[in-house]
C-alpha angles and dihedrals in degrees: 000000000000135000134222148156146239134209118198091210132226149151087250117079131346119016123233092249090053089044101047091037085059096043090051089054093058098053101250106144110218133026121207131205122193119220129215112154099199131342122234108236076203110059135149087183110110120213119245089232101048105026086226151078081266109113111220090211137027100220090080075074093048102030119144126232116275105229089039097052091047093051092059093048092051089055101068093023127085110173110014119103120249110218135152123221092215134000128169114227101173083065092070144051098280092213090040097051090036076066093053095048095038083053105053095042092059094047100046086051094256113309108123123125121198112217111172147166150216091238116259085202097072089176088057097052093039082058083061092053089251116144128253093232102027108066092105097053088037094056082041090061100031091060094041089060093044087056093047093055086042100059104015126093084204107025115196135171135194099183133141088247104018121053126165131148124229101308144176114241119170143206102052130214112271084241136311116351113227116233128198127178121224109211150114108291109253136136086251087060096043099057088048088055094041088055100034113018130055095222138345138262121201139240111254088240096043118140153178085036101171091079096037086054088050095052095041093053092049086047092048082052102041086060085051099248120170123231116357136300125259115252117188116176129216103226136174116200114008108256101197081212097054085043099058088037096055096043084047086056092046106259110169103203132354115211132214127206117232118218118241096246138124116307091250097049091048095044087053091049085052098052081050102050091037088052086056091044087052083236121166125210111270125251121251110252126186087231139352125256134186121273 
C-alpha cells in the first residue's frame, strides 16, 4: 500500500513545487492538487461537509490552478506521481485540456494520475454551461475523447457534448493515464467507475469501507474488467489500525492533506508523518515511470 499527499493549494503558504519537492524527499509516492476555478457568492449547492451553503475552508475561495501547480511540481520532482484530486474536466475545452494532460505527462516522463469529479458545487459548474443533470454522461464523454486524442493517430468523437472529426494531437501520453473518480460510495458510482475509471478515491468523510470495497470489486467484475480497481483513501491522522485494515481489504494508497503553512513548518509535519508511516527517503531518479 502506497502513500501520498495532497495540497489544498492557495496563494497563501508553501508552493506546490516546494510541497511536492518535499514530499518527494520523504519517500511518499504520489502528490495531489484540488481545482475550483471560482466560487459562486450565490449558491444553492451544499457542501458535502457541512451540508450547507457554509465553506469548511477558505482556500476553495483561494485554490491554484491545477495544470499550473503540477508543472511546477514536475519541475523540481522526478519520481513522485502528479494527480488531482480532484480535478473538473467538464469545466474546460476537452480537446484543449486533453492537450494539457497529455503535456505534462509527457514531459514529467509519464507520472500523472487523473482524478477527477462530477462537480458537488453545482453553481460553479452551471457558470461553465454544464448541465444540472448531465454531469455524469458529460465527464463520460469528456474523458472518452480524451482518451481518443491520447491513444489515435487519427482521434476522432460523435458525442451529445463532444464532437471532432478525425484529427492529429500530439504528444502523446507516455502511456495509459490513470483515472480515478472522487465521489460518495455507492453502487451508482461504482458502475460509473466500473464503465468509465480505472479505481476509486474517497470522499474525505467516507465510512463503514469494508462493504463499499466489496461492491465495488463484484460490480468491476461484473463489467468484465480485468485486474482490480485502484482505491485510494482520503485519510487525516494515520490510525496504524486503519492502516493494516484497509491494506487487508486491498486499498491501494491512502492520502494525507498538507496544511497550507510555511515551507519549514510543512516540511517538519511531513518528516514526521513519513517517521509514523515507517517511510525512507526516496531515491533520486533521472525521470519518473508508472508503477
Amino acid at each position: 500500500m502506497r502513500f501520498g499527499i495532497v495540497l489544498f493549494t492557495s496563494d497563501r503558504g508553501i508552493s506546490p513545487a516546494a510541497a511536492a519537492q518535499a514530499a518527494e524527499a520523504a519517500g511518499f509516492t504520489s502528490f495531489s492538487v484540488p481545482e475550483h476555478t471560482h466560487i459562486p457568492v450565490r449558491r444553492e449547492s451544499a457542501h458535502p461537509r457541512t451540508g450547507d451553503a457554509t465553506l469548511p475552508d477558505d482556500r476553495y475561495l483561494r485554490t491554484l490552478d491545477p495544470w499550473v501547480a503540477l508543472a511546477t511540481a514536475a519541475s523540481v520532482t522526478s519520481t513522485i506521481r502528479l494527480s488531482t484530486a480532484v480535478a473538473l474536466p467538464v469545466e474546460h475545452d476537452p480537446i484543449t485540456l486533453a492537450k494539457t494532460i497529455a503535456s505534462l505527462d509527457h514531459l514529467s516522463g509519464g507520472r500523472v494520475t487523473l482524478g477527477v469529479g462530477f462537480g458537488w458545487n453545482v453553481d460553479e459548474m452551471t457558470d461553465h454551461g454544464v448541465p444540472p443533470g448531465r454531469r455524469r454522461t458529460m465527464l463520460r464523454e469528456y474523458l472518452a475523447s480524451m482518451r481518443a486524442l491520447w491513444t489515435e493517430e487519427e482521434a476522432a468523437y460523435e458525442g451529445e457534448f463532444v464532437r471532432f472529426g478525425p484529427s492529429w494531437a500530439w504528444p502523446k501520453p507516455v502511456g495509459a493515464v490513470p483515472v480515478l473518480l472522487g465521489a460518495a460510495g455507492t453502487g451508482k458510482n461504482f458502475a460509473w467507475i466500473a464503465r468509465s475509471a480505472d479505481g476509486w478515491l474517497t470522499t474525505p468523510v467516507e465510512a463503514d469501507l469494508p462493504p463499499k470495497i466489496r461492491r465495488l470489486h463484484e460490480q468491476w467484475d461484473q463489467a468484465g474488467r480485468d485486474g482490480s480497481p485502484e482505491i485510494v483513501v482520503l485519510a487525516g491522522k494515520p490510525d496504524p489500525e486503519a492502516l493494516a485494515a484497509w491494506e487487508d481489504l486491498g486499498v491501494t494508497e491512502v492520502v494525507f492533506g498538507l496544511p497550507d503553512r510555511s515551507e519549514e513548518e510543512v516540511r517538519a509535519y511531513l518528516e514526521r508523518l513519513a517517521g509514523k508511516l515507517g517511510l525512507h527517503s526516496a531515491a533520486p531518479s533521472v525521470n519518473g515511470s508508472r508503477t
